[in-house]
C-alpha positions in Angstrom: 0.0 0.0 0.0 1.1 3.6 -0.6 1.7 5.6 2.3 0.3 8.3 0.3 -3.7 7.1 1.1 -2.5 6.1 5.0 -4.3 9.1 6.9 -3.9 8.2 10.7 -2.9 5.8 13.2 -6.6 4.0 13.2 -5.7 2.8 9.8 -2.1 2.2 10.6 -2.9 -0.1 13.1 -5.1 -2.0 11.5 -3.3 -2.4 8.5 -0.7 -3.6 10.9 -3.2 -6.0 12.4 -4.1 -7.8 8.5 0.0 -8.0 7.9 0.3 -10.2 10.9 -2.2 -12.7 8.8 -0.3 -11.7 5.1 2.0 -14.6 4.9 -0.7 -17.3 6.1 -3.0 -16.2 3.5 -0.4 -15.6 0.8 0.3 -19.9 1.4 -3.2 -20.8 0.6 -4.1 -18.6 -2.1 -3.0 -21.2 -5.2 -4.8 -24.3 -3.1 -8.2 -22.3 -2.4 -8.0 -21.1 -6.3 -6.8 -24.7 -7.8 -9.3 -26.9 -5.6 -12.2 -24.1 -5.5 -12.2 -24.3 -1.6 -14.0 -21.7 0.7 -11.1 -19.8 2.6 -12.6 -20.5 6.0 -10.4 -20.6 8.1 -9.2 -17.1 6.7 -12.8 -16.2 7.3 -12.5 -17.3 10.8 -9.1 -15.4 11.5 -10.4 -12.0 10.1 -13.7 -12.5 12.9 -11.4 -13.7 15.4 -9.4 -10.3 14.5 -12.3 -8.2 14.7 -12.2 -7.4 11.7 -15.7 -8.3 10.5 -17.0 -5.2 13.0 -15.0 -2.6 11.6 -17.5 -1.1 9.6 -20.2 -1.2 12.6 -20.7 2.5 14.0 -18.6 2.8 17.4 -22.0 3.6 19.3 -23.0 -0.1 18.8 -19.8 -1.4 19.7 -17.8 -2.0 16.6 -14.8 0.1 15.3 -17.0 2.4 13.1 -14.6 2.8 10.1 -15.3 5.0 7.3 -15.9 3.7 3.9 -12.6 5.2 3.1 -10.7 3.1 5.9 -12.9 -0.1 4.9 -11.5 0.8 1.1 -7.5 0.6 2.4 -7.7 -1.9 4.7 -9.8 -4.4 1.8 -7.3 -3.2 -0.4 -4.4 -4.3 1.3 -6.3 -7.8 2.1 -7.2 -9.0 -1.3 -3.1 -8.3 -2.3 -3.1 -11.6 0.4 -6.2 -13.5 -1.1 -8.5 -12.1 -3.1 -11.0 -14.3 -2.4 -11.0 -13.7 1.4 -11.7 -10.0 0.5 -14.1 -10.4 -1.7 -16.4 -12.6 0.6 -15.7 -10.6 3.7 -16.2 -7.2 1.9 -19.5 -8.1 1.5 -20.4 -8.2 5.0 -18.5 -5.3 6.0 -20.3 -3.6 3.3 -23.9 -4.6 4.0 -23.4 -3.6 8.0 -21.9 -0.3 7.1 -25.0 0.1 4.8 -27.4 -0.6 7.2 -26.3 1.1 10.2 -25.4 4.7 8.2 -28.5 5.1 6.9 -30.8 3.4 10.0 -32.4 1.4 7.1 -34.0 -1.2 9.5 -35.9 0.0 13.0 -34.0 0.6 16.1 -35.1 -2.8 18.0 -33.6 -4.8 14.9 -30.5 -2.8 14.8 -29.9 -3.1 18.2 -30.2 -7.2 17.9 -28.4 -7.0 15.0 -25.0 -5.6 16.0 -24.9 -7.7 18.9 -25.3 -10.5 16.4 -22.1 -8.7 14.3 -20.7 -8.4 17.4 -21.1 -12.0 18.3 -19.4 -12.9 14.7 -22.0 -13.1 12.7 -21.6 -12.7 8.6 -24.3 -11.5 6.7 -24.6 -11.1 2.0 -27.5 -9.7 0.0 -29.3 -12.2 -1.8 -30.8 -10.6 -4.7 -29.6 -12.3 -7.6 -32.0 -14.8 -9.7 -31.3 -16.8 -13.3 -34.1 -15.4 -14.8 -33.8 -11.8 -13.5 -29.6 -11.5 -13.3 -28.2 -8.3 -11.4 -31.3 -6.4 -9.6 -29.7 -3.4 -10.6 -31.0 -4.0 -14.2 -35.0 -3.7 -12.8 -35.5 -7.3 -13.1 -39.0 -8.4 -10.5 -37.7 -11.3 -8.4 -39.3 -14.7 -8.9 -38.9 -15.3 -4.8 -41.9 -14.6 -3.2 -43.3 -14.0 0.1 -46.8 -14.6 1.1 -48.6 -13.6 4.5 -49.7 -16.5 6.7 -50.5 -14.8 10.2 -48.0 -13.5 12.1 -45.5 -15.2 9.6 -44.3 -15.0 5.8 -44.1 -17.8 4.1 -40.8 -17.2 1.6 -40.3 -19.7 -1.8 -37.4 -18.8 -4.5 -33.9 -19.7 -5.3 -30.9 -17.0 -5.2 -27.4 -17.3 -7.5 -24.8 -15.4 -6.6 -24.8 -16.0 -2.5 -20.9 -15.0 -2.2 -19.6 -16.7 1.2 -22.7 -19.1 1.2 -20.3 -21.3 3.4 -19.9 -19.1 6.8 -23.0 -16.6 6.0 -25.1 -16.5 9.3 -27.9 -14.1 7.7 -28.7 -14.4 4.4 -30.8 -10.9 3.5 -33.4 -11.7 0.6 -35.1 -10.0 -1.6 -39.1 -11.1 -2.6 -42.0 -10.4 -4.2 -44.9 -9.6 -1.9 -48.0 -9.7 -4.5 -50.2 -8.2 -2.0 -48.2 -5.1 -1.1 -47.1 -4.7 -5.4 -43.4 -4.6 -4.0 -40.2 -6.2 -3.4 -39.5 -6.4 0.5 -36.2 -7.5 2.3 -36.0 -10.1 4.8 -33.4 -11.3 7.1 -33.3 -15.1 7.1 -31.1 -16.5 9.8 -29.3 -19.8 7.8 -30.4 -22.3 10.4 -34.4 -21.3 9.7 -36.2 -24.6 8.1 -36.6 -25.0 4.7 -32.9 -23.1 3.7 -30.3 -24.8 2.0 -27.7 -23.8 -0.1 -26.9 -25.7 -3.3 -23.3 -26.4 -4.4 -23.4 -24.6 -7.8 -20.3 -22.2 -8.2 -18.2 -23.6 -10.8 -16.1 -21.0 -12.6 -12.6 -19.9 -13.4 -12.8 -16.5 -11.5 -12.9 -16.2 -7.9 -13.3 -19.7 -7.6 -13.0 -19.9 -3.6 -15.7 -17.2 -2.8 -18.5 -20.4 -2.9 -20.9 -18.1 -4.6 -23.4 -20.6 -4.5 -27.4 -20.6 -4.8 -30.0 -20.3 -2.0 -32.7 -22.3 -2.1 -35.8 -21.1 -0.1 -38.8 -23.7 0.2 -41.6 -22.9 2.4 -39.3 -20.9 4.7 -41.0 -19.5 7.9 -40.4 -16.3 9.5 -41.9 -13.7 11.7 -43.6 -10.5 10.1 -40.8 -8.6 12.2 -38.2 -10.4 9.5 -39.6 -8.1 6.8 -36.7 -5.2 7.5 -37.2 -3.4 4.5 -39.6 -2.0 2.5 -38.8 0.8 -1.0 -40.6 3.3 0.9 -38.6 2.9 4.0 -35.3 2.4 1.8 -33.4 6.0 1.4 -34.4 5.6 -2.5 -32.0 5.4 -4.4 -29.3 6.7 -2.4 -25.7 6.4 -3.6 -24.2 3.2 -1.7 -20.4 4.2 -1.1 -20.2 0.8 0.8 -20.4 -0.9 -2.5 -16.3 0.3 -2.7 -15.1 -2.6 -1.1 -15.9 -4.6 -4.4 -13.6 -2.5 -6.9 -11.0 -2.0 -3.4 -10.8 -5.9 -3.9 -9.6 -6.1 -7.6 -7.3 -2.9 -6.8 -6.1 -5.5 -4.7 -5.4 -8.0 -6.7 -3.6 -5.7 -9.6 -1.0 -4.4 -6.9 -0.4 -8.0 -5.9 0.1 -8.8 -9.3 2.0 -5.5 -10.5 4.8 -5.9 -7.4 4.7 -9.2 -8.7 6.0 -7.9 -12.1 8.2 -5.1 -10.6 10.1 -7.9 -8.5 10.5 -10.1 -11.6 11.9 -7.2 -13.6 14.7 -6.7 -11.0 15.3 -10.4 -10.4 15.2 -12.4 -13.6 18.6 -12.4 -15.3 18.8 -14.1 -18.7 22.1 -15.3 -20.3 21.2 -13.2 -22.9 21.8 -9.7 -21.4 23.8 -8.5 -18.6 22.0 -8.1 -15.7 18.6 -8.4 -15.2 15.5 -7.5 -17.5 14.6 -3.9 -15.5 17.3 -2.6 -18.2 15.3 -2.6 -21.1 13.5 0.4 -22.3 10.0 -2.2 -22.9 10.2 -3.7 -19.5 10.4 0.1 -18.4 7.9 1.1 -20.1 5.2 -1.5 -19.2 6.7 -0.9 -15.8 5.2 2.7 -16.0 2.3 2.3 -17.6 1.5 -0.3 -15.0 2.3 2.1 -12.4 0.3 5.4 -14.2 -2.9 3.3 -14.2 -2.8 1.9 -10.7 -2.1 5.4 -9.6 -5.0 6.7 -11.6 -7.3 3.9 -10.2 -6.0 4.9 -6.6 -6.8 8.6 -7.2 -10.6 7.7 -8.0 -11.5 5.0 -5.4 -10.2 7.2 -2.4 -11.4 10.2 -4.1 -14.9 8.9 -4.3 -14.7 7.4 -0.8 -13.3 10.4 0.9 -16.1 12.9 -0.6 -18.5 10.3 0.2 -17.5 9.8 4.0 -17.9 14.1 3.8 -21.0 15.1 4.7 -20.7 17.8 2.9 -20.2 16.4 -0.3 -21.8 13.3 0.1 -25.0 14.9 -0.9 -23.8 16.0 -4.3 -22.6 12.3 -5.3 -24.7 10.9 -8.0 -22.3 8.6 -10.1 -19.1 8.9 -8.3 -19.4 5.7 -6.8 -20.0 3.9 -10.0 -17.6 5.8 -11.9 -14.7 4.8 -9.5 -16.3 0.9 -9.5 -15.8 1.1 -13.7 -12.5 3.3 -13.7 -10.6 0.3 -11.2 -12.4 -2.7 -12.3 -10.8 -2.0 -16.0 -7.5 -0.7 -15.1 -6.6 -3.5 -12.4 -7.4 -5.7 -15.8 -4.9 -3.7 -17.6 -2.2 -4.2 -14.8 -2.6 -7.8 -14.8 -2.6 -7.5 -18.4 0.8 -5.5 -18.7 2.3 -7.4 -15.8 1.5 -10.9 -17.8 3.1 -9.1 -21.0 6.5 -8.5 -19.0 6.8 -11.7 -17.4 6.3 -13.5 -20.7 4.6 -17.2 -21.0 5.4 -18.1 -17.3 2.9 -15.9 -16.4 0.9 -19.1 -18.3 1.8 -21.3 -15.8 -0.7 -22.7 -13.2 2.0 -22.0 -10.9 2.4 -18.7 -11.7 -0.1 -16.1 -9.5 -0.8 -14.1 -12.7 -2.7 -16.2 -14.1 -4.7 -16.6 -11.1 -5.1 -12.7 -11.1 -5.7 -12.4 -14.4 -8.8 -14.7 -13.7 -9.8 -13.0 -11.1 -9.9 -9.2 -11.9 -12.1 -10.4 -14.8 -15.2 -11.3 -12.3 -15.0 -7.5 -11.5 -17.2 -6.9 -14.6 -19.8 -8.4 -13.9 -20.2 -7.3 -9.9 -22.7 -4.5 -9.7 -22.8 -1.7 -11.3 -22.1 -3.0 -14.6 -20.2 -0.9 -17.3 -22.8 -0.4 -19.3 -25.1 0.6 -17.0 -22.5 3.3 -15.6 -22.3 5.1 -19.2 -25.8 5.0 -19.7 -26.4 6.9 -15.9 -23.4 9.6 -16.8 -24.9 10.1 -20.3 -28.8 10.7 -19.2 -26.8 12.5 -15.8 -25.7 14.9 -18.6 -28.7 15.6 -21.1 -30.7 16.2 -18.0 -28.3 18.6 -16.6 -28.4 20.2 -19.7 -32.2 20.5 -20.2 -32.8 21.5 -16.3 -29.9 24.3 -17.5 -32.0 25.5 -20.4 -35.5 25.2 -18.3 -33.8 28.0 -15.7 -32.9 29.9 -18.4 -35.9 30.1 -20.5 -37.9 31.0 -16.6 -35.3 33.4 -16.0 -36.6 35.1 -19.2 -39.9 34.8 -18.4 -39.9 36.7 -15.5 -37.5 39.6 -17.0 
């Protein structure tokens, strides 16, 4: 990590606190990749640590980290093992959520950082195979129907990232009679949940993104937590960093990777080793200019979000920042695989682990297209709202 986005001792010390658990990780990273294995006892380390309560606000107990912190710190873990960061960004990201914007009521808040507290881990489960990202609009086919004091909750979920060590799993469904999608938190051991053993890919292979399979799960009407009209609608989400602070991650891992190769692999062919070369140079510094323009954007974005002040005035920040380092960590890997040469090929070889991996970063939400689209209708209605003032400001002359 650059000490040019360390800030203050909080961070240092924590930082200090994941390095103790760098090498350990480092070890299992080509087993958990190769065999597809859940990283749990990572998992277990990083609760053990405390570090799944970082992003809990101090008044309930937890560390209360800014989104900014939560950025360096999953940073810094997924250079160990990427898919230990992804899977635990996601909790730290849906508690930070939750607690900022007081999107559930006091009572369930209250239970629930005890729960967090306690080591509890907890994803959204939104995605479907019909529907894809809910991001797109898609209805889900889950549904939840009214039985007393109780829902009654059918549907299967793709996507469930750390479906291994989850202890809430919170679901989205259709609730026909209310014409809207509700929220509810479903605690894993509740009857009727199961997960199904369905993630087989060649990215992120050990976050065990598997589906969740609801049939005729029970749960009290007090489990419904959220509702659109008690949502802050449409609110940007700067927790959602800690997915594009993961593949940031894994392009420094594999760009000091590259560097260290540069300066150690000596060839009978030259004298000395391949840093001399004006093309290892220059893929060197390109490397190095896009991970320092990716930097620039992700704690730019996270430090005017954790402003007040500014936070306000975001509107496509967040997913500008999520594009901008998704596609340049692919570039990174991409130039480090071109200096290294074919043993960058080898299964081995960690670059061709990250080169695997920074690809799933497309296709976490927001996706790219969906980013342009927002900027370019941002922009014709900025433009139209300009002209509207304009032509009133005439008016009343």
């Amino acid at each position: 990590m650059h000490n040019l986005f360390i800030k203050n001792e909080k961070q240092q010390e924590w930082l200090h606190n994941l390095a103790r658990l760098e090498e350990k990780f480092k070890s299992k990273s080509a087993e958990i990749d190769e065999l597809s294995i859940f990283p749990k006892e990572n998992v277990e380390d990083l609760v053990k640590l405390g570090y799944t309560s970082t992003t809990l606000p101090r008044e309930y107990g937890g560390e209360g980290l800014s989104v900014y912190d939560m950025v360096l710190l999953q940073e810094t873990l997924a250079s160990y093992d990427a898919n230990t960061a992804l899977s635990v960004g996601w909790s730290l990201g849906v508690v930070g959520d939750l607690f900022e914007k007081k999107l559930w009521t006091k009572e369930k808040l209250d239970f629930f950082s005890k729960e967090i507290l306690n080591g509890a881990l907890i994803n959204r489960s939104v995605s479907e195979a019909q529907t894809g990202s809910p991001t797109r609009g898609g209805r889900p086919g889950t549904t939840a129907v009214k039985n007393g004091d109780t829902w009654v909750l059918n549907g299967r979920k793709i996507f469930t990232t750390a479906s291994p060590v989850l202890t809430y799993f919170l679901t989205s469904a259709w609730i026909a009679e209310k014409e809207k999608v509700g929220f509810f938190l479903i605690h894993r051991d509740t009857a009727g949940v199961s997960i199904e053993d369905t993630w087989d890919v060649v990215s992120m292979r050990g976050t065990s993104s598997n589906d969740l399979v609801l049939t005729n799960v029970v749960v009290h009407e007090s489990d419904l937590v959220e509702l659109p009209e008690l949502v802050s609608g449409g609110k940007v989400n700067g927790w959602l960093l800690h997915i594009p602070a993961t593949y940031l991650g894994v392009a420094s891992a594999a760009r000091d990777y590259a560097v260290h190769f540069a300066n150690t692999h000596s060839p009978n062919s030259l004298n000395g080793p391949i840093a001399q070369l004006p093309n290892v140079q220059q893929l060197i510094g390109e490397i190095d200019l896009e991970l320092t323009k990716a930097r620039f954007v992700i704690y730019g974005a996270a430090s005017a979000y954790d402003n007040e002040g500014s936070r306000d005035f975001l509107a496509n920040e967040v997913s500008v920042a999520k594009h901008v380092v998704t596609n340049s960590a692919i570039t990174i890997v991409d130039k480090a695989m071109r200096l290294v040469g074919a043993k960058s090929l080898q299964r081995t070889n960690p670059l061709q682990r990250y080169y695997r991996d920074v690809r799933a970063g497309l296709h976490n939400p927001p996706m790219d297209d969906m980013t342009i689209k927002k900027l370019a209708q941002s922009a014709l209605e900025e433009d139209k709202n300009k002209n509207l003032v304009k032509q009133q400001e005439e008016h009343t002359r």
